[in-house]
N, CA, C and O atoms as a GROMACS GRO file, in nm:
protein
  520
    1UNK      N    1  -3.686   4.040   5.121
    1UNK     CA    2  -3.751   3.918   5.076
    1UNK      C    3  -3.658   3.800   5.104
    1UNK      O    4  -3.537   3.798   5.081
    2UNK      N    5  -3.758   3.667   5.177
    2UNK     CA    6  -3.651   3.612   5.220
    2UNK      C    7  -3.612   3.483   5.068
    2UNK      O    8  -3.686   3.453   4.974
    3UNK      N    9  -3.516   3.449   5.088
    3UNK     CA   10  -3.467   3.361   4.935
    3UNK      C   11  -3.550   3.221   4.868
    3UNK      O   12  -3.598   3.195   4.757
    4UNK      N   13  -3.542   3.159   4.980
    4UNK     CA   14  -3.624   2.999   5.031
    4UNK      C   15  -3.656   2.980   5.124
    4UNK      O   16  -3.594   3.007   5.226
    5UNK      N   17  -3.812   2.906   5.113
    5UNK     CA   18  -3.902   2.888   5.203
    5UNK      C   19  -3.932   2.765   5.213
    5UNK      O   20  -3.879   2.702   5.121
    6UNK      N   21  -4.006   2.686   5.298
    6UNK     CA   22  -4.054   2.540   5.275
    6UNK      C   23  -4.202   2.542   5.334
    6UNK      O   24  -4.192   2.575   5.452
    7UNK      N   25  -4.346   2.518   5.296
    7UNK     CA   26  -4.422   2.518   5.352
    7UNK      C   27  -4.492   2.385   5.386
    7UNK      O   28  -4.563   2.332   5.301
    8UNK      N   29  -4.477   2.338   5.488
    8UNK     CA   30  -4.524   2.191   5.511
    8UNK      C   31  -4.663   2.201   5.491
    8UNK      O   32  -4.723   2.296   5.541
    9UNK      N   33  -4.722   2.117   5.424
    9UNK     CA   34  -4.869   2.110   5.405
    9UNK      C   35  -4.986   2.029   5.498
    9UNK      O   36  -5.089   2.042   5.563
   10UNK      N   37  -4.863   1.915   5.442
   10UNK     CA   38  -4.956   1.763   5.570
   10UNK      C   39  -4.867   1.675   5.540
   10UNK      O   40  -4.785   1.677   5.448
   11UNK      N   41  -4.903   1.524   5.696
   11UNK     CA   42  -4.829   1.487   5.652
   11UNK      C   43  -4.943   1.299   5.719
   11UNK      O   44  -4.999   1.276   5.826
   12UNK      N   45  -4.930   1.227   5.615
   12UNK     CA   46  -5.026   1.144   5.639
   12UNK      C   47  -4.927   0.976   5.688
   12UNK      O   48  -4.848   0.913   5.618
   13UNK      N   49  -4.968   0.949   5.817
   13UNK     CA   50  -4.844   0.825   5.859
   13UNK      C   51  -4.952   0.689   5.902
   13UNK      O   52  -5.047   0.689   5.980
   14UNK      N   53  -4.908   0.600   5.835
   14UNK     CA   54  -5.022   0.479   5.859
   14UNK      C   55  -4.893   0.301   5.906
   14UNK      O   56  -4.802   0.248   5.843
   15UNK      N   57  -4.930   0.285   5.981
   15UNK     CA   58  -4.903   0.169   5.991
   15UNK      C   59  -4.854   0.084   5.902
   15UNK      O   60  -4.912   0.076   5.793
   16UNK      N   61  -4.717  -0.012   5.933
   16UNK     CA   62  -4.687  -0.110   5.870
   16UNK      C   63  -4.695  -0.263   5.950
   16UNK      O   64  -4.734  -0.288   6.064
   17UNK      N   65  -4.644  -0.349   5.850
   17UNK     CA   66  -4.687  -0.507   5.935
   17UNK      C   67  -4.544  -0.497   6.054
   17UNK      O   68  -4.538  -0.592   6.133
   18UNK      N   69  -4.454  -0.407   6.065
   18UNK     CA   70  -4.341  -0.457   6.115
   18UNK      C   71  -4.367  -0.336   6.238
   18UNK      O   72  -4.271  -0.294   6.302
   19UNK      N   73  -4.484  -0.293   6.259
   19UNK     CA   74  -4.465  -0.187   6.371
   19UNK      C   75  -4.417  -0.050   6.360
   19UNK      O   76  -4.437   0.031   6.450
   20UNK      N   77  -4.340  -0.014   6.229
   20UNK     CA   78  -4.280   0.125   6.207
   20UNK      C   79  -4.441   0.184   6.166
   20UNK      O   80  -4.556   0.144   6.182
   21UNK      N   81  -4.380   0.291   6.110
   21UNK     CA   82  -4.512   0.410   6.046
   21UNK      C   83  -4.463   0.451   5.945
   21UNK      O   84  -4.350   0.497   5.961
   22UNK      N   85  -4.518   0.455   5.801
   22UNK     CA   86  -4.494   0.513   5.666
   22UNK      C   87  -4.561   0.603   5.637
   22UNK      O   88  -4.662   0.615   5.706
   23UNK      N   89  -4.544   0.685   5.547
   23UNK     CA   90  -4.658   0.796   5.474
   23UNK      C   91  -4.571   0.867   5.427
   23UNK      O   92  -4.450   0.848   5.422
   24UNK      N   93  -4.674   1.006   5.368
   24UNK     CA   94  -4.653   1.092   5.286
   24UNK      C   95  -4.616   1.219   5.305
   24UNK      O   96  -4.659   1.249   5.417
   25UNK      N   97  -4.557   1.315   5.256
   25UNK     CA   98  -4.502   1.423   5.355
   25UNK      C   99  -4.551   1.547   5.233
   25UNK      O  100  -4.456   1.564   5.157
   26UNK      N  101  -4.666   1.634   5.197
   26UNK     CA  102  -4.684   1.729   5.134
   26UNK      C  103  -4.639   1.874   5.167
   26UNK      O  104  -4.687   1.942   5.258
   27UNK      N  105  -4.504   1.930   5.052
   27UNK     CA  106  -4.479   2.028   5.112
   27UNK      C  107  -4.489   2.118   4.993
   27UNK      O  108  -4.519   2.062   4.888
   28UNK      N  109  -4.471   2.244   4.991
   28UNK     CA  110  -4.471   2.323   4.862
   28UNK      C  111  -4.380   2.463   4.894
   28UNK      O  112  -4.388   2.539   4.991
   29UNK      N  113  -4.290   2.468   4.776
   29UNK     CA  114  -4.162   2.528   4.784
   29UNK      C  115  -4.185   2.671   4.764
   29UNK      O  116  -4.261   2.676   4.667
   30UNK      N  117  -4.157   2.813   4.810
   30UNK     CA  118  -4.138   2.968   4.738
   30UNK      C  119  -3.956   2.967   4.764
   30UNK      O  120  -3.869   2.932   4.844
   31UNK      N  121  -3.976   3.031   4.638
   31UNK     CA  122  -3.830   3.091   4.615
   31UNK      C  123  -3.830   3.225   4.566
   31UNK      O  124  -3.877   3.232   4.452
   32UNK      N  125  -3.782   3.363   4.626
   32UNK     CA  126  -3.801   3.464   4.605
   32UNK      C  127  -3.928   3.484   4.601
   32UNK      O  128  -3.970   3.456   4.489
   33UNK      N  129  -4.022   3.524   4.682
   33UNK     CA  130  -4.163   3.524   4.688
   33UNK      C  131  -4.228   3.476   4.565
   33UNK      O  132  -4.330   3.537   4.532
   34UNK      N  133  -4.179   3.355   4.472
   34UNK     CA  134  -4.280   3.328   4.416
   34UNK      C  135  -4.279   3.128   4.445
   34UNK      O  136  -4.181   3.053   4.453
   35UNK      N  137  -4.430   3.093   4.455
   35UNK     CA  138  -4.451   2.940   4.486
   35UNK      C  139  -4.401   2.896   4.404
   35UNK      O  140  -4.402   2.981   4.315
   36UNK      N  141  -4.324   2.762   4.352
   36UNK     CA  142  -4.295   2.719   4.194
   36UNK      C  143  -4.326   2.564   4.224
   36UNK      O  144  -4.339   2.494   4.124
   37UNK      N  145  -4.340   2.499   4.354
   37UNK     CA  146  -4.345   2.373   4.315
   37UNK      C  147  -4.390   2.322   4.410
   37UNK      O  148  -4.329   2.329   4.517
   38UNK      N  149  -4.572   2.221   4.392
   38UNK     CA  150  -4.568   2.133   4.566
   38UNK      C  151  -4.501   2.034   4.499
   38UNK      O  152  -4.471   2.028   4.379
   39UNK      N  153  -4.473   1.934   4.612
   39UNK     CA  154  -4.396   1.828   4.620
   39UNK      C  155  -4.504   1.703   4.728
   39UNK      O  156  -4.615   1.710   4.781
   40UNK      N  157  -4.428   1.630   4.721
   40UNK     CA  158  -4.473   1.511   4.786
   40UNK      C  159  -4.353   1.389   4.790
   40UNK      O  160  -4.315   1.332   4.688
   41UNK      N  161  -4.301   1.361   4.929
   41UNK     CA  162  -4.247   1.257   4.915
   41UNK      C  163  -4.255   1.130   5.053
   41UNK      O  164  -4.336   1.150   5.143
   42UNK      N  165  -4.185   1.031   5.056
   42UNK     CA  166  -4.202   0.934   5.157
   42UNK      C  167  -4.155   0.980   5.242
   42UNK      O  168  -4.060   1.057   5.230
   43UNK      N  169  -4.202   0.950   5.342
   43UNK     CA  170  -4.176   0.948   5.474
   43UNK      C  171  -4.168   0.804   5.577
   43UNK      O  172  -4.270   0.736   5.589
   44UNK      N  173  -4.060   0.772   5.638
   44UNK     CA  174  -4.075   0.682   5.743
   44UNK      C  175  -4.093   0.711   5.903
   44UNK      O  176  -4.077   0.833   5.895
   45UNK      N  177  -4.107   0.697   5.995
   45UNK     CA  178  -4.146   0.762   6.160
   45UNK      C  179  -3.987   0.627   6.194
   45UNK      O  180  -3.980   0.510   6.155
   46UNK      N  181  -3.894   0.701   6.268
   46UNK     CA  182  -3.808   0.602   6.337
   46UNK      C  183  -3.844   0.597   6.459
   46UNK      O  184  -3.874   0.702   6.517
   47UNK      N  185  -3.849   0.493   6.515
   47UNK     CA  186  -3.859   0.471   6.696
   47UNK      C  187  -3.741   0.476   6.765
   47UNK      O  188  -3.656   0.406   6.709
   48UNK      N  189  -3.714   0.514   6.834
   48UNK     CA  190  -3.554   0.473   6.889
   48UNK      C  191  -3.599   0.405   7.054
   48UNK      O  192  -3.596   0.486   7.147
   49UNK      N  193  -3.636   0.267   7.083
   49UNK     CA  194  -3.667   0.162   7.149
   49UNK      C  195  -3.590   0.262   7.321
   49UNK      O  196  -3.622   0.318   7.425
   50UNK      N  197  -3.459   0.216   7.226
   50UNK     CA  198  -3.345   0.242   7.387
   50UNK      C  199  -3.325   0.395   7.431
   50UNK      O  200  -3.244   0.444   7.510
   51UNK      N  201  -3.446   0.465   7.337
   51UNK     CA  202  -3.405   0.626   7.436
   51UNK      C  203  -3.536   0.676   7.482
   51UNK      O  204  -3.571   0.793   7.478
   52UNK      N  205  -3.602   0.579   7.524
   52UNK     CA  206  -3.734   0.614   7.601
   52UNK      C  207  -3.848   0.636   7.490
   52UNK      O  208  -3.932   0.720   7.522
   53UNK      N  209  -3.865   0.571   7.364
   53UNK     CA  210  -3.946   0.597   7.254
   53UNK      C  211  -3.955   0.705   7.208
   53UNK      O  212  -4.063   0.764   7.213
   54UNK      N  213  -3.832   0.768   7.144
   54UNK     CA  214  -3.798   0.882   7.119
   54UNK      C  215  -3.825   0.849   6.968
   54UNK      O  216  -3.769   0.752   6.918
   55UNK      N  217  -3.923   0.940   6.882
   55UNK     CA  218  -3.902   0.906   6.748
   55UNK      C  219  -3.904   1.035   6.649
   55UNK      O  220  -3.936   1.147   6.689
   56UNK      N  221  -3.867   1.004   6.514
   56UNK     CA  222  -3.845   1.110   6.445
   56UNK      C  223  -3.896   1.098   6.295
   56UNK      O  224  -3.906   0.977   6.278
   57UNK      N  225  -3.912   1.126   6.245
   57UNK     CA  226  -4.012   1.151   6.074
   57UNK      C  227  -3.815   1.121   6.020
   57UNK      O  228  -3.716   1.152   6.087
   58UNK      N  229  -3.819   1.059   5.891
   58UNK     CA  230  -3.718   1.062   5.812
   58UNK      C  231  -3.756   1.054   5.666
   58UNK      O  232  -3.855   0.989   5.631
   59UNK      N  233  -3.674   1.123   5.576
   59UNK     CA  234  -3.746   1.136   5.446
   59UNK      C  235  -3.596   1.080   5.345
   59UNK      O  236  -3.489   1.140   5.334
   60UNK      N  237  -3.621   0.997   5.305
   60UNK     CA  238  -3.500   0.921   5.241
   60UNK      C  239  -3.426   1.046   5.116
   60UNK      O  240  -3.316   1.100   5.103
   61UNK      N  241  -3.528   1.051   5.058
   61UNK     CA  242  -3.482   1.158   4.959
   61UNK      C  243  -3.438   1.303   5.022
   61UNK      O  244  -3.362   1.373   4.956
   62UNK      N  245  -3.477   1.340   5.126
   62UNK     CA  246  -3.388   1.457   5.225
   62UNK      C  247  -3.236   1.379   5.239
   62UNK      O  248  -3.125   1.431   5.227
   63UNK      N  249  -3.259   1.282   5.260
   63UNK     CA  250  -3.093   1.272   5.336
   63UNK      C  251  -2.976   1.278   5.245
   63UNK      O  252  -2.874   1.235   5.299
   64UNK      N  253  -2.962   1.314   5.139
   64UNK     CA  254  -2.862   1.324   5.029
   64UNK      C  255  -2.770   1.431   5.097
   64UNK      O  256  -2.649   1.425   5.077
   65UNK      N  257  -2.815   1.515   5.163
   65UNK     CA  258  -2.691   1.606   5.231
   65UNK      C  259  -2.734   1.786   5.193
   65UNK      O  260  -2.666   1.887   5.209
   66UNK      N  261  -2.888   1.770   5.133
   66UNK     CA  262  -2.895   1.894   5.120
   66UNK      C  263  -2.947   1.949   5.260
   66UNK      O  264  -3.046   1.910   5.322
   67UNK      N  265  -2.852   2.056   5.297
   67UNK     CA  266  -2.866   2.108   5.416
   67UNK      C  267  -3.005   2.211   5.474
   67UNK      O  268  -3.042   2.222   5.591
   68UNK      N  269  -3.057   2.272   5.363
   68UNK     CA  270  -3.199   2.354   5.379
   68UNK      C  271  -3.314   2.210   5.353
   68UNK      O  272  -3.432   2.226   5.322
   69UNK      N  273  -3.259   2.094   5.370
   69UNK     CA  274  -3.399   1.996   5.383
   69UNK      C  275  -3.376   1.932   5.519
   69UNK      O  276  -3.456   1.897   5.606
   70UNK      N  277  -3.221   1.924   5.511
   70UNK     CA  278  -3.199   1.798   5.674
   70UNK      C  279  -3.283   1.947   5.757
   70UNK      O  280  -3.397   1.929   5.799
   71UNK      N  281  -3.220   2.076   5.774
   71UNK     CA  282  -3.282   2.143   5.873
   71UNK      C  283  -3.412   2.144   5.903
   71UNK      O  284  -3.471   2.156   6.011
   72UNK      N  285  -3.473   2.122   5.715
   72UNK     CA  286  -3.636   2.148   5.725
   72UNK      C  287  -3.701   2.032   5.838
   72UNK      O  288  -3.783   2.038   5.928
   73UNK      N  289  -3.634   1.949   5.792
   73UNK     CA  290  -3.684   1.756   5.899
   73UNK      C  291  -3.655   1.770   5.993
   73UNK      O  292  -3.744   1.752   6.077
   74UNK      N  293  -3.527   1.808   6.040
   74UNK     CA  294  -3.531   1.912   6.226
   74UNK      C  295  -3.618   1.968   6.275
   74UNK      O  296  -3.682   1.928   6.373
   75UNK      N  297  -3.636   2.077   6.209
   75UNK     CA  298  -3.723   2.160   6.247
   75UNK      C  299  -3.900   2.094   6.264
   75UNK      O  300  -3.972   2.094   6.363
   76UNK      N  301  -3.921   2.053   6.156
   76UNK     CA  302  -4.031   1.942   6.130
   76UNK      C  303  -4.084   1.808   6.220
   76UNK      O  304  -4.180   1.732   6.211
   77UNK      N  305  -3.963   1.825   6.317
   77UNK     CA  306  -3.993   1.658   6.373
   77UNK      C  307  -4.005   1.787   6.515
   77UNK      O  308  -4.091   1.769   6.601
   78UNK      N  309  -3.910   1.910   6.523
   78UNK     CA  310  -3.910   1.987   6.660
   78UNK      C  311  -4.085   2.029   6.678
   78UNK      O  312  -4.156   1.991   6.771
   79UNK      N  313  -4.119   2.098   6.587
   79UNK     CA  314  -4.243   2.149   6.580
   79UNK      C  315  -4.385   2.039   6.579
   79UNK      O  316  -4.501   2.068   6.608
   80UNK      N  317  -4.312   1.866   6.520
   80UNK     CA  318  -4.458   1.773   6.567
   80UNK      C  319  -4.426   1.741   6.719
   80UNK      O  320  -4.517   1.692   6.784
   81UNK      N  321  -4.300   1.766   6.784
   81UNK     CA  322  -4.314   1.670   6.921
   81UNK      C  323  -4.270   1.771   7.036
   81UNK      O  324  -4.260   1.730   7.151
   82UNK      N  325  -4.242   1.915   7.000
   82UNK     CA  326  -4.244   2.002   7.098
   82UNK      C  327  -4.348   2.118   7.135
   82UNK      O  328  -4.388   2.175   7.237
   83UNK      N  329  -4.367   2.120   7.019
   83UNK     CA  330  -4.495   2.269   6.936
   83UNK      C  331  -4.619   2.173   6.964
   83UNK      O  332  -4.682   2.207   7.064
   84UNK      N  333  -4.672   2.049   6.890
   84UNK     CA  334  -4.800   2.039   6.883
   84UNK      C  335  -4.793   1.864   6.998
   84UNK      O  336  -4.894   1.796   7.016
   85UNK      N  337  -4.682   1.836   7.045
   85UNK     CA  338  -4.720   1.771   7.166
   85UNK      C  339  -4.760   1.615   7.084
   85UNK      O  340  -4.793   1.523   7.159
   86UNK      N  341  -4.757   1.592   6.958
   86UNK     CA  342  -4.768   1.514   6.931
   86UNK      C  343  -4.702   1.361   6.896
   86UNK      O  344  -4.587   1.361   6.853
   87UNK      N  345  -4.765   1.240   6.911
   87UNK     CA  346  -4.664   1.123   6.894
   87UNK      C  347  -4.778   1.033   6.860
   87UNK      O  348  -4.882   1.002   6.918
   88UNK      N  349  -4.701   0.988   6.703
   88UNK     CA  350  -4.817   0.917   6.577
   88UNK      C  351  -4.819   0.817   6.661
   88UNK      O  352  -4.937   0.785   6.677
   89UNK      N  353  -4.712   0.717   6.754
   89UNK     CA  354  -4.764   0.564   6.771
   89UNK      C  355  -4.839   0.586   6.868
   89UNK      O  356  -4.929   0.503   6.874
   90UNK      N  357  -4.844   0.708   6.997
   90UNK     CA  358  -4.937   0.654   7.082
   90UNK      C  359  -5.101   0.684   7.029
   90UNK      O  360  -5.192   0.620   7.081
   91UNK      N  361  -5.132   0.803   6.905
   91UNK     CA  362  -5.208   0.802   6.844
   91UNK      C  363  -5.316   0.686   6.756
   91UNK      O  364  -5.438   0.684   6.739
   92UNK      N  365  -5.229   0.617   6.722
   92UNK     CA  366  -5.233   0.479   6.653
   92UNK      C  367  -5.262   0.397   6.745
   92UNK      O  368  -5.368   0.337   6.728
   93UNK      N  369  -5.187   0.366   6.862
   93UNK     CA  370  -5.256   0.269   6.962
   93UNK      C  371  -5.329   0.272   7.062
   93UNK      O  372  -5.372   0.176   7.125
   94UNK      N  373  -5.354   0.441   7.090
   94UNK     CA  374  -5.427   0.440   7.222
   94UNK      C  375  -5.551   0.476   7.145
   94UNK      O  376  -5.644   0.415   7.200
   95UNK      N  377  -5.590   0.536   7.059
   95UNK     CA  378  -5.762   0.530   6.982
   95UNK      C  379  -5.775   0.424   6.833
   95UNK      O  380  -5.860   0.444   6.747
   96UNK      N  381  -5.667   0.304   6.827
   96UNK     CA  382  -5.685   0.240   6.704
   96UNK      C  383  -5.758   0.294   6.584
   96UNK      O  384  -5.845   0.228   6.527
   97UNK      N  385  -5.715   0.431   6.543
   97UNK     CA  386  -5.685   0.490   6.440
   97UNK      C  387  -5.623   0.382   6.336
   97UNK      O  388  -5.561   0.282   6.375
   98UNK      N  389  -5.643   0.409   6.217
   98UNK     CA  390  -5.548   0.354   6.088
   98UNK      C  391  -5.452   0.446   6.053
   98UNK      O  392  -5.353   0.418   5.986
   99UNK      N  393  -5.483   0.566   6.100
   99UNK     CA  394  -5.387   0.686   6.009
   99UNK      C  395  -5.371   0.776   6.151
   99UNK      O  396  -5.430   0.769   6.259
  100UNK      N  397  -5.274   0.858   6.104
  100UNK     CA  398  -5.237   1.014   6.127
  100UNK      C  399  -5.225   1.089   6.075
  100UNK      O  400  -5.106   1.093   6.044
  101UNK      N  401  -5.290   1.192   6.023
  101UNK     CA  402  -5.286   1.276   5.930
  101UNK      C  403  -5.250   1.437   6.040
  101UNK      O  404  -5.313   1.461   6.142
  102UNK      N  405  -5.157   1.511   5.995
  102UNK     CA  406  -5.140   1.609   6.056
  102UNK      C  407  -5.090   1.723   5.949
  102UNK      O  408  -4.979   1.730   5.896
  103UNK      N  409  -5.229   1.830   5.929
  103UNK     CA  410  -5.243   1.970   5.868
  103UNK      C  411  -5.150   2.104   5.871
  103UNK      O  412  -5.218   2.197   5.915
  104UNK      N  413  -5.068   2.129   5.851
  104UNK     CA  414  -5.015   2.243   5.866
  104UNK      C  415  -5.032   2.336   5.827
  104UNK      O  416  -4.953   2.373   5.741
  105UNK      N  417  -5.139   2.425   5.864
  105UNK     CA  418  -5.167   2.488   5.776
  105UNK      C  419  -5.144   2.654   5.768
  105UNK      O  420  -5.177   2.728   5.675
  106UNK      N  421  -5.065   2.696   5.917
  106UNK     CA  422  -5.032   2.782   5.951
  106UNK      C  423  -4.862   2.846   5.970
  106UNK      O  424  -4.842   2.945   6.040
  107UNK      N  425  -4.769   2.788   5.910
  107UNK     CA  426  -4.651   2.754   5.953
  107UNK      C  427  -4.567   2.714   5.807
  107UNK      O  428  -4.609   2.692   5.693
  108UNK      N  429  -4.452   2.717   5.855
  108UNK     CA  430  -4.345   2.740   5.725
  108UNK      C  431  -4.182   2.763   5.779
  108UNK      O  432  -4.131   2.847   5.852
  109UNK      N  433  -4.139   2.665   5.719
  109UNK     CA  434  -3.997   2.705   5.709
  109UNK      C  435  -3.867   2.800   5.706
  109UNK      O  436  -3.834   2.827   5.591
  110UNK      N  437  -3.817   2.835   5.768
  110UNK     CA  438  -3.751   2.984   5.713
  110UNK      C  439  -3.596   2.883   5.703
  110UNK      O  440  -3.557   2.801   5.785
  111UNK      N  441  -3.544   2.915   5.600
  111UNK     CA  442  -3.431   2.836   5.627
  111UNK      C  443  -3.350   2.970   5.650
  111UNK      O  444  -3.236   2.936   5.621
  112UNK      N  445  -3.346   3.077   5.679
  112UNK     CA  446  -3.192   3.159   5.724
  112UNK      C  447  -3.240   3.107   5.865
  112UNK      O  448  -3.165   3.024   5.915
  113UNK      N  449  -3.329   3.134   5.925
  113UNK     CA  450  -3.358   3.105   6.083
  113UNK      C  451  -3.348   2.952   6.101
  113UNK      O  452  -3.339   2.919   6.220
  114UNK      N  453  -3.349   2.879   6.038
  114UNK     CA  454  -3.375   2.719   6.033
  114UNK      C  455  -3.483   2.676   6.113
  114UNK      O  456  -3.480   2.561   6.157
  115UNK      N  457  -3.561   2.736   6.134
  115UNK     CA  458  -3.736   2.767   6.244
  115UNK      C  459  -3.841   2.763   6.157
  115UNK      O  460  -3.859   2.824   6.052
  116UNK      N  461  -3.917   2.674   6.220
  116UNK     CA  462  -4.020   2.665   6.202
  116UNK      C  463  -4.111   2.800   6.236
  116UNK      O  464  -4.094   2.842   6.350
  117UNK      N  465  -4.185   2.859   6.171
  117UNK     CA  466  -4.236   3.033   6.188
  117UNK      C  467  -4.417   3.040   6.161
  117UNK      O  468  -4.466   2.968   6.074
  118UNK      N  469  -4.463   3.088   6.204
  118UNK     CA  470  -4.623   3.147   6.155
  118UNK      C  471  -4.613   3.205   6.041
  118UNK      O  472  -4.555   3.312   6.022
  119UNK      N  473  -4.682   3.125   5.941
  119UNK     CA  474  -4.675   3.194   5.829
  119UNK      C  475  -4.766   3.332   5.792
  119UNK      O  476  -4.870   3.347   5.855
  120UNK      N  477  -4.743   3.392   5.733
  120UNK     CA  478  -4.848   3.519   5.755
  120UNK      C  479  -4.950   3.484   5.642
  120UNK      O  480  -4.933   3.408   5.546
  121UNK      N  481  -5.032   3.538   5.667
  121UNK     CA  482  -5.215   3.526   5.562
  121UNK      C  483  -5.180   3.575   5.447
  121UNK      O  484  -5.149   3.694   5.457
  122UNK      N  485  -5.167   3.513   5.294
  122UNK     CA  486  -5.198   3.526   5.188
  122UNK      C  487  -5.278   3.666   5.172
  122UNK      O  488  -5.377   3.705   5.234
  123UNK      N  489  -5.194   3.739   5.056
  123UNK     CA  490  -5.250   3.891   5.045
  123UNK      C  491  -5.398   3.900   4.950
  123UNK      O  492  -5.458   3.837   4.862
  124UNK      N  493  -5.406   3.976   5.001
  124UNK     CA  494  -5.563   3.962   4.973
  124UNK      C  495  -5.570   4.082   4.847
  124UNK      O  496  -5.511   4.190   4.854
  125UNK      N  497  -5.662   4.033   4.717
  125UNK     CA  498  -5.676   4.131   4.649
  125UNK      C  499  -5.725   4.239   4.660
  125UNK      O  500  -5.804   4.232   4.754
  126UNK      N  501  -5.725   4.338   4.617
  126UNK     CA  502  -5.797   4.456   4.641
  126UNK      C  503  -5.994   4.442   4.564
  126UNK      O  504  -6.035   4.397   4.457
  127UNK      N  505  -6.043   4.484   4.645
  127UNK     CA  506  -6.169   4.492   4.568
  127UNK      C  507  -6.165   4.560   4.467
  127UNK      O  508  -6.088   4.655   4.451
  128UNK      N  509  -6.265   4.511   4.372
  128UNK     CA  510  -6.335   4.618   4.292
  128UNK      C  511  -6.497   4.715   4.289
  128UNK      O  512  -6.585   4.667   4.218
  129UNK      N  513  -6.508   4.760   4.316
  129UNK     CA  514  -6.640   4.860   4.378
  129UNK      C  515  -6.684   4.929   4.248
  129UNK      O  516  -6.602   4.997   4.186
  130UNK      N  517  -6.794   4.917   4.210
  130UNK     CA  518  -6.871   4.986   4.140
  130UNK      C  519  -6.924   5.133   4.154
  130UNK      O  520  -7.002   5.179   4.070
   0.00000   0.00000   0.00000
């Protein structure tokens, strides 16, 4: 059993007056196979202008130095712009969208691997048969 998990849920990024992207980042925690806590916190999208519009999700409250969250936001920014090919500003400007909302609904954190992983299907109860 693995110790800690992170399961990204969604993550919703909308426009500001200054050109960046803000939103919300829904994730929900297992520790020793049991869930104990969703969460929700801010999120900003950084642009980096001078490296070819290279950008990345940043979560202020991650950056304190805990190391199973900076990885989780690694991994998190690897899996929106390598895995699903995606990039919120050209989203936002090439179909004038208001939002980005992006579902995760298959996928999860492993922090010994620091990878982003397929999460496996929720166990299913056993029937009861008459």
């Amino acid at each position: 059993m693995d110790y800690f998990k992170i399961y990204p849920q969604a993550v919703y990024l909308y426009p500001e007056a200054d050109g960046q992207l803000s939103g919300l980042l829904h994730y929900q925690l297992e520790q020793y196979g049991c869930f104990y806590k969703s969460r929700t916190c801010t999120v900003q999208v950084i642009k980096e202008t001078s490296v070819g519009g290279k950008w990345s999700i940043v979560a202020p409250e991650f950056e304190a130095g805990n190391s199973s969250f900076v990885g989780f936001m690694e991994a998190l920014n690897y899996y929106m712009i390598g895995v699903l090919g995606l990039d919120p500003f050209e989203v936002i400007e090439g179909s004038h969208k208001r939002s980005v909302n992006v579902h995760f609904n298959d996928v999860l954190f492993d922090v010994e691997s620091r990878q982003m992983v397929k999460a496996s299907p929720p166990p299913t109860a056993p029937s009861l048969r008459a």
